[in-house]
C-alpha positions as CSV (number, residue, x, y, z in Angstrom):
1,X,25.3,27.8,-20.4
2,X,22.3,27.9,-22.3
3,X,19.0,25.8,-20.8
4,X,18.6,22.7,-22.6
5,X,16.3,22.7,-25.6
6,X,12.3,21.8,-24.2
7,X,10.5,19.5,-26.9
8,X,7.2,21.2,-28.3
9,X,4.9,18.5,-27.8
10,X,1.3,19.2,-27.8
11,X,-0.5,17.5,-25.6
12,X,-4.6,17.8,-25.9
13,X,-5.8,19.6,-23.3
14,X,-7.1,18.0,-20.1
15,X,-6.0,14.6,-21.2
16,X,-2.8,14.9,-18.9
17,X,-4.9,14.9,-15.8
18,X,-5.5,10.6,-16.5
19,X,-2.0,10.5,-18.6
20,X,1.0,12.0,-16.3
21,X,3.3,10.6,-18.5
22,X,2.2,13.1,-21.3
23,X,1.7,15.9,-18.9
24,X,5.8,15.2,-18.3
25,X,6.2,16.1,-22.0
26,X,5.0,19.5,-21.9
27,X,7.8,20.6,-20.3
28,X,10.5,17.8,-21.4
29,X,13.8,18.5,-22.6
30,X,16.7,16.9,-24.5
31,X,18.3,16.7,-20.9
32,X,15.5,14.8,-19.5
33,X,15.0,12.3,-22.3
34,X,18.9,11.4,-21.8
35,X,18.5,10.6,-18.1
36,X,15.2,8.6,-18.6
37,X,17.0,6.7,-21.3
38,X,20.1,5.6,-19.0
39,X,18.0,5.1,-15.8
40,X,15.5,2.7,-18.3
41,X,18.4,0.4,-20.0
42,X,19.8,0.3,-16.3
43,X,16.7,-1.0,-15.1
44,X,16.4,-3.2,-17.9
45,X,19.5,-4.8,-16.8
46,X,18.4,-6.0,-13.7
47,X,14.6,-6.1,-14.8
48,X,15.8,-9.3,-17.0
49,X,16.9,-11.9,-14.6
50,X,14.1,-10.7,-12.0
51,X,11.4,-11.2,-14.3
52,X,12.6,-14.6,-15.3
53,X,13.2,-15.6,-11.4
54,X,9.7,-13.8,-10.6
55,X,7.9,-15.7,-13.5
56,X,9.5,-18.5,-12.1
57,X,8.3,-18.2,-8.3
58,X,4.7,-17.6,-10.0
59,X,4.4,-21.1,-11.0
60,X,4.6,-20.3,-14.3
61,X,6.8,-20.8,-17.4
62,X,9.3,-17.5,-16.6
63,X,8.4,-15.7,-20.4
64,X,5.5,-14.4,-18.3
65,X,7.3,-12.5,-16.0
66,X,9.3,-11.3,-18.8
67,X,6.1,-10.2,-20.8
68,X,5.1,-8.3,-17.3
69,X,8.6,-6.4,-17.3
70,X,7.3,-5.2,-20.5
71,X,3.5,-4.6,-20.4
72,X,2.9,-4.2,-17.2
73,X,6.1,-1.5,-16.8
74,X,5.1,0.4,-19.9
75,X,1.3,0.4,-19.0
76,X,2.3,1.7,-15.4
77,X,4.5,4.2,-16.5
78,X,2.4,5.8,-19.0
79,X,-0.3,6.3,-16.1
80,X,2.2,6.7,-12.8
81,X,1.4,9.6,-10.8
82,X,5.0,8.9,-9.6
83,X,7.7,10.1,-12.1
84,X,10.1,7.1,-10.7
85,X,8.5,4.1,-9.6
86,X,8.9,1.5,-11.6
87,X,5.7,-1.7,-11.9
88,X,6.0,-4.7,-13.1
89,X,6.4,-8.4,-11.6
90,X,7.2,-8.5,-7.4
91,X,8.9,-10.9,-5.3
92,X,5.3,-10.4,-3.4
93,X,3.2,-10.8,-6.0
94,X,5.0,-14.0,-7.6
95,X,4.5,-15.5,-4.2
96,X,1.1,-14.7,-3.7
97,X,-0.2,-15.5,-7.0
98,X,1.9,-19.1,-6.6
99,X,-0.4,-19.3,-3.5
100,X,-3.5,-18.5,-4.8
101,X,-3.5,-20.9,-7.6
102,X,-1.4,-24.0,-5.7
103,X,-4.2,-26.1,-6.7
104,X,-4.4,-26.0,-9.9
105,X,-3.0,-28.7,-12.2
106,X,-0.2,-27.5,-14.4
107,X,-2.0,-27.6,-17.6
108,X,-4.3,-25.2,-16.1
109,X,-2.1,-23.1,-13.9
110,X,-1.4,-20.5,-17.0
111,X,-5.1,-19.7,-17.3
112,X,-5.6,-19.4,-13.6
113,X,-2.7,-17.1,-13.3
114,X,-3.9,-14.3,-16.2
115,X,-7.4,-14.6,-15.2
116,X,-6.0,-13.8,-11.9
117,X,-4.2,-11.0,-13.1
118,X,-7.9,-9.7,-14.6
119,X,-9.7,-10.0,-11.4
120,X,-6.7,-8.0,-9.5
121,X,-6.7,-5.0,-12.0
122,X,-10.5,-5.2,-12.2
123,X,-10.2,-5.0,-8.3
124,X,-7.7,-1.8,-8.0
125,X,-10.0,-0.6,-10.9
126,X,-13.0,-0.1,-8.3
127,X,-10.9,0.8,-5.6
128,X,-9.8,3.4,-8.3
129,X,-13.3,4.7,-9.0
130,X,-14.6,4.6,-5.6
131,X,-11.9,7.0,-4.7
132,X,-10.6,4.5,-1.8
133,X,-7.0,4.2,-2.6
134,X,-6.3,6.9,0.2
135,X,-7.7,3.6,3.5
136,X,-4.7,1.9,2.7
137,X,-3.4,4.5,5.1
138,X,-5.5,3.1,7.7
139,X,-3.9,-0.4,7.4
140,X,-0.8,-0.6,9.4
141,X,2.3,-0.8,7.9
142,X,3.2,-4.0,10.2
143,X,1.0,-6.1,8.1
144,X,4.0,-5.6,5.1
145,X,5.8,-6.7,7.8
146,X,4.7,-9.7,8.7
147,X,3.5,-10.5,5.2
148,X,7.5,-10.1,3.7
149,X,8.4,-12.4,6.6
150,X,5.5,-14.6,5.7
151,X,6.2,-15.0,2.0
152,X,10.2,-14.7,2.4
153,X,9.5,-17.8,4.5
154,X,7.7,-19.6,1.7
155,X,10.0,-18.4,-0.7
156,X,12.8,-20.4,1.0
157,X,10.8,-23.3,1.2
158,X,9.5,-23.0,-2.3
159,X,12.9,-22.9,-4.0
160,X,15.0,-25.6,-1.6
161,X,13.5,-28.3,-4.5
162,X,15.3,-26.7,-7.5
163,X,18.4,-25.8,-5.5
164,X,18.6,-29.5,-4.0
165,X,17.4,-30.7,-7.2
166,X,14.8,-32.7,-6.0
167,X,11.4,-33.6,-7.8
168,X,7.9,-32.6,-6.5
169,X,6.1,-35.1,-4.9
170,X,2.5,-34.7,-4.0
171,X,-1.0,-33.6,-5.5
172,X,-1.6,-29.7,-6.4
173,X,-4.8,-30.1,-4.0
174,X,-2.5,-31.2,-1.2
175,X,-1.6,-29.0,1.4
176,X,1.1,-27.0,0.3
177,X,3.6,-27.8,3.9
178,X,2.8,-31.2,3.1
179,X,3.4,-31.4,-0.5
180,X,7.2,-29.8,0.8
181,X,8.0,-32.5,3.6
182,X,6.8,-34.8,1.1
183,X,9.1,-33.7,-1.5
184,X,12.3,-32.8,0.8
185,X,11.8,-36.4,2.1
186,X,10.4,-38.3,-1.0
187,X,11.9,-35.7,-3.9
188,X,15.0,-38.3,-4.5
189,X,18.9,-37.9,-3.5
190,X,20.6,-34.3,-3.2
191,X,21.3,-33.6,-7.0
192,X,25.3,-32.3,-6.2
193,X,26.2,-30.5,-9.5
194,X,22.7,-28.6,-8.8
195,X,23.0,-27.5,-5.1
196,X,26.9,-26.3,-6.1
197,X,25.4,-24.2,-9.2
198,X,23.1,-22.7,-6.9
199,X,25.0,-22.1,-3.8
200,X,27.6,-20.8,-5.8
201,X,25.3,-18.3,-7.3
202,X,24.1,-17.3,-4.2
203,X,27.7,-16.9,-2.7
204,X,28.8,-14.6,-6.0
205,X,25.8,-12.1,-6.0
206,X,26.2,-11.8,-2.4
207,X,29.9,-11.2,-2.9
208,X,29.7,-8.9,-5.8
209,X,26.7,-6.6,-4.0
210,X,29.4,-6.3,-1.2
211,X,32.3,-5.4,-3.6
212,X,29.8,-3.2,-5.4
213,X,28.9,-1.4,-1.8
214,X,32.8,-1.0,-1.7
215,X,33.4,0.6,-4.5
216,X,30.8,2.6,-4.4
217,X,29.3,1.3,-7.9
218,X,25.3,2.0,-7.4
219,X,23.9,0.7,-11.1
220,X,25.9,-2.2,-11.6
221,X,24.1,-5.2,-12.9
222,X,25.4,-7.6,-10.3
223,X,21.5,-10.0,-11.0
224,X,22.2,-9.8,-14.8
225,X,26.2,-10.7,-14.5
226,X,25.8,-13.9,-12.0
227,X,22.5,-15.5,-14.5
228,X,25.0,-14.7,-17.5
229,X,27.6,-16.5,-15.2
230,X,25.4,-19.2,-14.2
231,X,24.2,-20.1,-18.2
232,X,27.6,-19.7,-19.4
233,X,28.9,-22.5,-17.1
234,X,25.9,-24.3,-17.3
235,X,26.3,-24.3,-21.1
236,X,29.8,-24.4,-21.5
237,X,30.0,-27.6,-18.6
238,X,27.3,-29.3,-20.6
239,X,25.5,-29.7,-17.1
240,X,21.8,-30.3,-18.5
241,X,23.6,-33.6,-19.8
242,X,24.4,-34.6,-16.3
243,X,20.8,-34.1,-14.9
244,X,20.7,-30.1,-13.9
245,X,17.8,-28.4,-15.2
246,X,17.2,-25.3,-17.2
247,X,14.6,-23.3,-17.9
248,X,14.3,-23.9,-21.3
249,X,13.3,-22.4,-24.0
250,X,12.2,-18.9,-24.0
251,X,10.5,-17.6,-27.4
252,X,12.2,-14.4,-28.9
253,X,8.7,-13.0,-29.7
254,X,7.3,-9.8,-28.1
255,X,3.5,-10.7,-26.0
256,X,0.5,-11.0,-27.7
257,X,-3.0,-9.9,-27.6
258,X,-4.7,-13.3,-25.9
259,X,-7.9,-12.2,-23.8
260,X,-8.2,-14.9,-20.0
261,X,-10.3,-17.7,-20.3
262,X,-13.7,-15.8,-18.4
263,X,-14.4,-19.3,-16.9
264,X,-17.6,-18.0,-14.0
265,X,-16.5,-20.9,-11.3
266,X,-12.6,-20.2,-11.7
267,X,-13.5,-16.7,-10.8
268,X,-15.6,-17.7,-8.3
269,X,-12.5,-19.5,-6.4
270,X,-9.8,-16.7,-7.1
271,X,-12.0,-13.9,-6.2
272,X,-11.1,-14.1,-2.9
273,X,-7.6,-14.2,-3.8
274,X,-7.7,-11.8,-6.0
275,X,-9.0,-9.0,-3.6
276,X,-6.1,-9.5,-1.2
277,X,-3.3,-9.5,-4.0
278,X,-5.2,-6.5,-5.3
279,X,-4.7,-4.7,-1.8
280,X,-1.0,-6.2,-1.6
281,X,-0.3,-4.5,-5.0
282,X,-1.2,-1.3,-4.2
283,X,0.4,-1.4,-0.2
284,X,3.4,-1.8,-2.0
285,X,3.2,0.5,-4.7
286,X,1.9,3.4,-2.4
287,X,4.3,2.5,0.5
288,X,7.2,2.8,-2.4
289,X,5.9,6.0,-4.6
290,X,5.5,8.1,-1.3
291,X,8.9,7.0,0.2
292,X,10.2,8.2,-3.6
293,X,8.2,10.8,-3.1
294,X,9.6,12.2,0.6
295,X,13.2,12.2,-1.5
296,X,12.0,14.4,-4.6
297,X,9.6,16.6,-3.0
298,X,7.1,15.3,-5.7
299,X,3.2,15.1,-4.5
300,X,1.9,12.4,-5.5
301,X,-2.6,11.6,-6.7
302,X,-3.0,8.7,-5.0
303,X,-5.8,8.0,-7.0
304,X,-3.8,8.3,-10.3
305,X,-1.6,5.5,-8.6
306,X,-3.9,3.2,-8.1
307,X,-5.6,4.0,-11.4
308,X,-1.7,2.9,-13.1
309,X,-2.1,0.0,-10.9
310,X,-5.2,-1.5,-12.1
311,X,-4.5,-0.5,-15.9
312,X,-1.3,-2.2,-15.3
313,X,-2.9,-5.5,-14.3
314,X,-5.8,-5.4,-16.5
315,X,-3.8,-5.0,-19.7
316,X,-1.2,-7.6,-18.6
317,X,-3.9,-9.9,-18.1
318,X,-4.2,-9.5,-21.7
319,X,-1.0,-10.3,-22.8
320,X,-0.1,-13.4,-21.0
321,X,2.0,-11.5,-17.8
322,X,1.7,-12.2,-14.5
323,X,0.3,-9.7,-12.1
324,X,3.0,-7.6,-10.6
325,X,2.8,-4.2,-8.5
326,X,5.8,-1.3,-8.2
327,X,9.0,-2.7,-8.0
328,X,11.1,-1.6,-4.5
329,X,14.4,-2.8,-5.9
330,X,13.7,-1.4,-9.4
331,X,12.3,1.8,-8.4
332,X,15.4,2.5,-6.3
333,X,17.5,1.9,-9.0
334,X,15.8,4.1,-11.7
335,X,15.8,7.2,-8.7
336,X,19.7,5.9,-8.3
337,X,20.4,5.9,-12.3
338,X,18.8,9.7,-12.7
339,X,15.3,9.5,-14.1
340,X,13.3,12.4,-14.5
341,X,10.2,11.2,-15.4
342,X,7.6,8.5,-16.0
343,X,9.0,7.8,-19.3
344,X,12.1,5.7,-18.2
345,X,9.9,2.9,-17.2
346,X,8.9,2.9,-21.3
347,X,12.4,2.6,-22.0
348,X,12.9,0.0,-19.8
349,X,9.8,-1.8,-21.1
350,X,11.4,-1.4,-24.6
351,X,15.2,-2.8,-23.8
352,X,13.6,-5.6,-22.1
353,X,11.2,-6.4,-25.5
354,X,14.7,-5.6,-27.6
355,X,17.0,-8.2,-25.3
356,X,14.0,-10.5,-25.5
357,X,14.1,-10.3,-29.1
358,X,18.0,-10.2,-29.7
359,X,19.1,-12.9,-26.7
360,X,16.2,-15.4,-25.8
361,X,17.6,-18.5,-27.7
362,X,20.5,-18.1,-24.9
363,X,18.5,-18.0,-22.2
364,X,17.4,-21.3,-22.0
365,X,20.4,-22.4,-20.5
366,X,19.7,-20.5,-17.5
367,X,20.1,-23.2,-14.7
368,X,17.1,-23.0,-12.3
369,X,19.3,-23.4,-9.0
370,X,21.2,-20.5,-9.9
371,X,17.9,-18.8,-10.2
372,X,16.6,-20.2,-6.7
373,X,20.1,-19.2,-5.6
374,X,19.1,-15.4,-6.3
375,X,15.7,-16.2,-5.1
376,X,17.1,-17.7,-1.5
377,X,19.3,-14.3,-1.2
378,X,16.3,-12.1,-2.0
379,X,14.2,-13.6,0.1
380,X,16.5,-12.9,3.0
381,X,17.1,-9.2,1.7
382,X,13.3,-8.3,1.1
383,X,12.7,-8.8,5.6
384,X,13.6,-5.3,6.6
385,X,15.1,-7.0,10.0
386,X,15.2,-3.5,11.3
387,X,11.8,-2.8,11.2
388,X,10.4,-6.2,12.2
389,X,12.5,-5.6,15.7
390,X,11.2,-1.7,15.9
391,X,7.5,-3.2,15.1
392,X,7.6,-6.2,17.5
393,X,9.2,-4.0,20.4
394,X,6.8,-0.9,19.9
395,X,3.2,-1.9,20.8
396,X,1.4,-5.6,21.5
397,X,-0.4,-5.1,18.5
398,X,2.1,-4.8,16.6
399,X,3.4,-7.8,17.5
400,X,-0.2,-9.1,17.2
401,X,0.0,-8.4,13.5
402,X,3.3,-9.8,12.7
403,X,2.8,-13.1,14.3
404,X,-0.7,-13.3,12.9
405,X,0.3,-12.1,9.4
406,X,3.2,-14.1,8.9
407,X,2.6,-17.0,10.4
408,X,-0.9,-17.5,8.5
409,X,1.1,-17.0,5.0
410,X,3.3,-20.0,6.3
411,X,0.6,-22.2,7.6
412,X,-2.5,-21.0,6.1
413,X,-1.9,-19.0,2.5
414,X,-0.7,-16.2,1.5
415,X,-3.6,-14.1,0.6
416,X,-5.8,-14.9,3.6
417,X,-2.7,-13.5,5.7
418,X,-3.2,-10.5,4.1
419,X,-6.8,-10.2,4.6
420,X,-6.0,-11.3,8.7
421,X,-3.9,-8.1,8.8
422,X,-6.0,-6.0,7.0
423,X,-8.8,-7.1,9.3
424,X,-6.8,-6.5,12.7
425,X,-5.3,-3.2,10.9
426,X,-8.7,-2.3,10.8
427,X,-9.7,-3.4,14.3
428,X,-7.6,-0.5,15.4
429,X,-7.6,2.1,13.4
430,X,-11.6,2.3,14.1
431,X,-11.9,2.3,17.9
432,X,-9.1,5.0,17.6
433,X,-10.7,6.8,15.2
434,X,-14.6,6.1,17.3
435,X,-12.7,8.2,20.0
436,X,-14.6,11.4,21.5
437,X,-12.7,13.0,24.0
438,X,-14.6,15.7,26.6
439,X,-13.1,18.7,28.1
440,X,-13.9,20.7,30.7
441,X,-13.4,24.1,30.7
442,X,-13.2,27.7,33.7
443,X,-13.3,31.5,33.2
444,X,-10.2,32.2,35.2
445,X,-9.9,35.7,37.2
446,X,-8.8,37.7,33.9
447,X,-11.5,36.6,32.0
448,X,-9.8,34.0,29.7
449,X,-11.2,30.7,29.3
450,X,-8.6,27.9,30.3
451,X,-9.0,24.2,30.8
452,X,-10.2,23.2,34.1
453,X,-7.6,21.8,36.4
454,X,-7.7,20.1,39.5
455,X,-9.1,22.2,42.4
456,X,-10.7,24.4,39.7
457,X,-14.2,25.3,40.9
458,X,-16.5,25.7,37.9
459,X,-19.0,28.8,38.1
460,X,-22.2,27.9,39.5
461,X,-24.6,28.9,36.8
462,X,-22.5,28.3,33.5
463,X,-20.6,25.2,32.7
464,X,-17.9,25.2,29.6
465,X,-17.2,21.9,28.5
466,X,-15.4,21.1,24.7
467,X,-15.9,17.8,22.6
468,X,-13.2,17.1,20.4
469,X,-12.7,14.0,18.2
470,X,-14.8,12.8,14.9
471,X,-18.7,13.2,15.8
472,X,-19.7,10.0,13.5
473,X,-21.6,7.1,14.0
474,X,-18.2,5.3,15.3
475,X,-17.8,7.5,17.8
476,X,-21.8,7.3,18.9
477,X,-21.2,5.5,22.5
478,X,-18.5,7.5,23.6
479,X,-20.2,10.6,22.5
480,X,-23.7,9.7,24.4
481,X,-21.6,8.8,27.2
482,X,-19.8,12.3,27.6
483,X,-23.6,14.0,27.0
484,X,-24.6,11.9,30.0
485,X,-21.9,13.4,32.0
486,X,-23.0,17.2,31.0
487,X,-26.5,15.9,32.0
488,X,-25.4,14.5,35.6
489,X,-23.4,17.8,36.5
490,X,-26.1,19.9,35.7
491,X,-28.1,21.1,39.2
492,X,-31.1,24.0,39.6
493,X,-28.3,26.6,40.0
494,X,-27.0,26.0,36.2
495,X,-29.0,27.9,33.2
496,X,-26.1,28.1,31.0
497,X,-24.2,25.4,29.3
498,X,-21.3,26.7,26.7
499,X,-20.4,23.7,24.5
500,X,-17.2,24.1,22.3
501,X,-17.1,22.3,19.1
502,X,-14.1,23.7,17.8
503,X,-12.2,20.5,17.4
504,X,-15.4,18.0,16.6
505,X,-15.2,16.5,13.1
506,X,-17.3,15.0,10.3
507,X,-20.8,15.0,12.0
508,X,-23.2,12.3,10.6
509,X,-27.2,11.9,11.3
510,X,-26.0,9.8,14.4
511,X,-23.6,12.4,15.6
512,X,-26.6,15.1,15.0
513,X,-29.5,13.3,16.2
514,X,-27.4,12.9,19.5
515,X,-26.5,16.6,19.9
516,X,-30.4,17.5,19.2
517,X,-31.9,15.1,21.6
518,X,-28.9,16.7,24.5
519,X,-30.3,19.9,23.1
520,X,-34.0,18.8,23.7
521,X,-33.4,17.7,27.1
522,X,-32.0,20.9,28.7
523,X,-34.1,23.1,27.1
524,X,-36.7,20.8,29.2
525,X,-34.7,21.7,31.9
526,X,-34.6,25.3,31.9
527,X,-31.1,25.9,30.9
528,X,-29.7,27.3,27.6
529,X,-27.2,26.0,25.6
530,X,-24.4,27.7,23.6
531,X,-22.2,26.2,21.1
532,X,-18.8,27.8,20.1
533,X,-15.9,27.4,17.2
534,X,-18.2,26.4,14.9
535,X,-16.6,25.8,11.7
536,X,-18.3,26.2,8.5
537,X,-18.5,22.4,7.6
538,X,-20.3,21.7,11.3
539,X,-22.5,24.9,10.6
540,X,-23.6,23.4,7.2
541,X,-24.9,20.1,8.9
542,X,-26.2,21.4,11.7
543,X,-28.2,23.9,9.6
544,X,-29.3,21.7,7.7
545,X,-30.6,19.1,10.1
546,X,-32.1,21.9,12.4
547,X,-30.3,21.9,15.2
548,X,-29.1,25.5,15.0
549,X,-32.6,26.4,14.5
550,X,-33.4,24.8,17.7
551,X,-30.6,26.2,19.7
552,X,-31.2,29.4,18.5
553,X,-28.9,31.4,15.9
554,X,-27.7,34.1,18.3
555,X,-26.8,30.8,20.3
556,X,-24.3,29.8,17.7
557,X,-21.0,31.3,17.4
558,X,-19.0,30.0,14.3
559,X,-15.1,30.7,14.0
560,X,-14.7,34.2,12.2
561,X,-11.3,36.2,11.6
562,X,-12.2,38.9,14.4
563,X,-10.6,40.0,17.3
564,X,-12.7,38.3,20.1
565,X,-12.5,34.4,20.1
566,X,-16.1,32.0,19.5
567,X,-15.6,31.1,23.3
568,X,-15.5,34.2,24.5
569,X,-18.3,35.7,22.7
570,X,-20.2,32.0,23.8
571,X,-19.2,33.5,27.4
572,X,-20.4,36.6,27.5
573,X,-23.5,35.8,25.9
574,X,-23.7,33.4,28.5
575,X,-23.5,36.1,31.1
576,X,-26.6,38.0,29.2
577,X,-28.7,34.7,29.6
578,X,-28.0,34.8,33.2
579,X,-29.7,38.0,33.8
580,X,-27.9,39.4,36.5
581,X,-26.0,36.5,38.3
582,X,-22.7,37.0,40.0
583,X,-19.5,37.1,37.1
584,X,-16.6,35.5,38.7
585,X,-14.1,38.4,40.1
């Protein structure tokens, strides 16, 4: 069979690097384009009633998620560094951005929200530029954890009002746990008609997911069909007559250029906000394009990702959407459906513009308790149960971060539980990474040099000892404390200490200055010192700062391709330095 036609696009030269979806095209064929076109009107299909539910949970009128299942997706996909992730609104998000701007009257909640979507892209955009996308690895993966359980939590308790059909009691500065009890207790009578819409939309995308998982049909629409379902009966049933409320009226018009009110004091109260949901966005983008990523082999610029991230956000901002990060149920689905590249997120931006365009007059009859229905059942599925038992049995800290994550989303707010984990995330990750660990090492009877064990008797006049670990400021006490040691085993007999460096990374001044002043001392003392597996990055600072000049360069053995090891060439110029003392038999 002949290989399927490749489209001659040109594409200017070097302008890939920023624009992966155009490097795709140099080597795009017709085969290609006919995958990325199914796997993007799949996604549309389920992109729909997510966007409206998402828009929804965001405390806004649900167009705006829609206009961020088309902006936001298109802008994303253009600049992905993943060819299969799909951005665009998030269960996450919606709940952190409903969080963030709780207090704000509902007049004023739209302008909160974009300008919140501004100061999250602007965010990612410096995290972008400072080239710090690649810490998120340092925060633990247990803070999405506890934060899931956190906001699935809140999610439940956000969306009991339109199931029950209850009205919202209480003032937008209130507390939010006491603006619910007030409405669960205050709201008015259980609206029946309402709470049997919604369960029943709950019960029939449960049921259809199961019979879908039977048959083994991957890509069917089971979202879109119960919201058809749910608007159909709604409309047909004449239930808005009888009290159960809709969404109302959606415009079928495409989003358009509107630049966020810049107000100085609103940013001044979402900026906190905003840096948390900016970090949320792009753990969950990252955490989902390099699990995509461990299934197609693909590697993946993190930097690129967080650049799509922030372009994302910063153009949504400007075209009424809510914020919204990579997509873990949409994603799947476009890998599921076939996609090849970044470009079937641009034709899934475009069939959800072209269904806007064709259906929105219909979709005003989409009931919300069917919608908090699908909400209530997502909530439930976003907890990876698994993982929170794995997490919670494997370490205290662990634990530490659940709890503290997920129960300051419930009690406190969203967004500071995300800063909380960060923070203890952090509170690990550096005393591990501060660690200096000190070896000490023999010349055995056949001249090798092995780690010392117990009942090892070191050679009288040379000592061998290794540091291994990172040699920066972090690690400064534990490194002072292991130089001490050397110091307190030295005695008269000793004139030769070998010091093995092989496995010491990323020396700073602090790390340096150290290392010279140990240097100092036991030159004071009469005794030489030799340092071994130098690499060439150690060499260049210690060069540069003088410390090989003050050891001596015959005393410094780097790591070289040759047949005798660094240590062992440290040894037996040890053995010269001794000038005739006894070599071990």
């Amino acid at each position: 069979m002949a290989a399927p036609a490749r489209a001659a696009i040109p594409v200017p030269v070097g302008l890939w690097r920023y624009l992966p979806a155009l490097d795709a095209l140099r080597r795009y064929s017709l085969l290609d384009a006919r995958f990325d076109f199914v796997a993007g009107l799949t996604v549309a299909a389920v992109a729909v009633p997510q966007a409206i539910a998402y828009g929804l949970s965001a405390g806004v009128d649900p167009v705006h998620g829609l206009y961020a299942a088309i902006v936001i997706t298109a802008v994303g996909a253009v600049f992905d560094s993943s060819r299969q992730l799909i951005n665009g609104p998030t269960n996450a998000t919606s709940i952190a951005v409903l969080s963030a701007t709780a207090a704000y009257a509902p007049e004023d909640k739209l302008a909160a929200v974009l300008l919140l979507g501004f100061l999250v892209g602007a965010v990612q955009l410096g995290i972008t530029l400072l080239k710090l996308g690649d810490l998120t690895r340092y925060i633990s993966h247990s803070v999405v954890i506890g934060f899931t359980a956190g906001a699935g939590t809140l999610l439940v308790l956000d969306q009991l009002k339109n199931l029950l059909g209850l009205r919202t009691i209480g003032d937008a500065h209130d507390d939010y746990l006491w603006r619910w009890w007030r409405t669960m207790t205050e709201g008015g009578p259980v609206h029946m008609p309402t709470l049997a819409l919604g369960l029943g939309a709950a019960v029939a995308v449960v049921a259809l997911r199961w019979a879908k998982e039977r048959v083994r049909l991957p890509l069917f629409p089971e979202l879109l069909v119960v919201v058809v379902g749910a608007a159909a009966v709604t409309a047909g049933l004449d239930l808005e007559a009888q009290g159960v409320k809709v969404i109302g009226e959606i415009p079928a018009a495409l989003p358009s250029f509107s630049a966020p009110s810049f107000d100085l004091a609103r940013m001044r109260d979402l900026s906190t906000s905003a840096v948390a949901i900016a970090l949320l966005g792009l753990l969950e983008a990252l955490a989902m394009a390099k699990g995509i990523a461990a299934h197609t082999g693909q590697r993946l610029d993190l930097n690129q990702q967080c650049l799509s991230e922030a372009l994302a956000n910063l153009s949504g901002s400007f075209f009424s959407a809510v914020p919204g990060s990579g997509s873990l149920t949409r994603s799947a689905i476009n890998q599921q459906a076939g996609a090849r590249t970044q470009w079937s997120g641009v034709w899934s931006a475009l069939a959800v513009a072209l269904i806007m365009l064709l259906f929105a007059p219909y979709a005003r009859y989409i009931p919300k308790a069917a919608l908090a229905g699908l909400l209530i059942v997502t909530a439930w599925r976003m907890v990876d149960k698994h993982a929170l038992v794995y997490s919670v049995r494997a370490t205290r800290f662990d634990a530490i971060i659940i709890a503290a994550t997920a129960l300051s989303a419930i009690f406190v707010s969203i967004e500071f539980c995300i800063l909380i984990g960060v923070v203890l995330s952090f509170l690990l990750a550096v005393p591990r990474a501060g660690r200096m660990l000190l070896s000490e090492f023999v010349v055995g009877e056949d001249g090798w040099t092995r780690e010392r064990l117990p009942g090892d008797r070191p050679h009288p006049n040379l000592l061998v000892f290794g540091l291994e670990g990172e040699m920066f400021f972090g690690a400064g006490p534990a490194l002072e404390q292991h130089l001490d040691h050397i110091e307190d085993r030295l005695d008269v007999d000793v004139h030769v200490v070998v010091l093995r460096v092989k496995r010491a990374r990323n020396p700073d001044a602090v790390g340096t200055h150290m290392l010279d002043g140990f240097v100092r001392r036991l030159h004071a003392r009469g005794v030489h010192v030799l340092l071994c597996g130098v690499r060439d990055e150690l060499f260049d600072v210690f060069e540069r700062t003088g410390l090989v000049a003050l050891i001596h360069p015959d005393h410094v053995f780097r790591e070289e391709a040759v047949r005798q090891t660094s240590t062992a060439r440290a040894v037996a110029k040890g053995w010269e330095l001794l000038a005739g003392a006894p070599r071990p038999a």
